[in-house]
N, C-alpha and C positions, 0 to 999 in steps of 0.2 A: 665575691664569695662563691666557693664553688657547689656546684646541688647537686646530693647524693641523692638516687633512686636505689628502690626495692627491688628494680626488676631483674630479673633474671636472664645471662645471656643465653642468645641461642647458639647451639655448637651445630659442625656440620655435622655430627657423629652421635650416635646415642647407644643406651648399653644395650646390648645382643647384635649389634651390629660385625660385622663381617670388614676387618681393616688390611690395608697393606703398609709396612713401615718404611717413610721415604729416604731416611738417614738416623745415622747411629750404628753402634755394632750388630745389631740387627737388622739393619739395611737389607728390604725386599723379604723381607718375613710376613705369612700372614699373619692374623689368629682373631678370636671374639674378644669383642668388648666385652669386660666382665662389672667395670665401675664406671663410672666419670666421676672426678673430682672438680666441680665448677669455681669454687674458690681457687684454685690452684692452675685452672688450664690445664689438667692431667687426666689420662685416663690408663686405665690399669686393661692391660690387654693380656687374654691366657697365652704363655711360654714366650713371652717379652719382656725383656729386661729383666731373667731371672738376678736376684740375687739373693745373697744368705746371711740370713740373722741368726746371730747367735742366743739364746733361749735358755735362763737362766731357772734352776729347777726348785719350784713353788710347791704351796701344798693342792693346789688344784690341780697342776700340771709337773707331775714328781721328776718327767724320765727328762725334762727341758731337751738341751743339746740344741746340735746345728741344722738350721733350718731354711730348704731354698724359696724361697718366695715372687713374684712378681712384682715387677716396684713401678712407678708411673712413667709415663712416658707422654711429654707435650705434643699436648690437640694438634699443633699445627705441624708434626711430624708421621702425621697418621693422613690417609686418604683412604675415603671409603672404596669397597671392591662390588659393584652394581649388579644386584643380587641376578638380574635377567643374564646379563654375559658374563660375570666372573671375572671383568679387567677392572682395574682402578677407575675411579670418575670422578669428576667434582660434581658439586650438589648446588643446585640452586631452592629456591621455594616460588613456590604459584598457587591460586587457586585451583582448586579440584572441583566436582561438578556438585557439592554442598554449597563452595562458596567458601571453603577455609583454606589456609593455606597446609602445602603440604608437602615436603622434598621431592625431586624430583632428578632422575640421573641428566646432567648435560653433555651424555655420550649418545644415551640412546634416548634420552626425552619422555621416559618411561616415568609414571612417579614410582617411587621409594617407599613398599610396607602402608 
């Protein structure tokens, strides 16, 4: 039988983060994390993977119409951009000098925020 846990994954990426996109038609684009979606492995990043939904007119929202949106884009097509040099970098985790752990760039060895 298999055991489900409560816990929550950890991603290399979190929201206000600063990303570069590694593949897809945005290939080498940057922009901010605006969401993570953890159930999903997605995060919604600003002016990535615009696309457009069409918006049918309610009484809350009269004028509806077509509308361009930002749609998800998977974690693992995203790498973060290492806020000290501004290049892409993978991310590890380590203790910090509390004793917690805490990202850290494995470009520059810097931690991460």
């Amino acid at each position: 039988m298999e055991r489900k846990s409560n816990k929550q994954q950890k991603l290399h990426i979190r929201k206000g983060d600063t990303v570069k996109v590694l593949s897809g038609d945005d290939k080498s684009k940057t922009g901010k994390v605006l969401e993570i979606l953890t159930g999903k492995n997605r995060a919604i990043v600003e002016g990535i993977n615009i696309i457009t939904k069409h918006q049918k007119p309610s009484a809350g929202k009269p004028e509806g119409g077509i509308k361009k949106i930002e749609g998800g884009v998977h974690i693992s097509n995203l790498m973060l951009v290492d806020p000290a040099s501004g290049k892409p970098t993978r991310t590890g985790r380590k203790l910090n000098e509390k004793g917690s752990l805490q990202r850290f760039s494995k470009k520059t060895g810097e931690f991460i925020k």
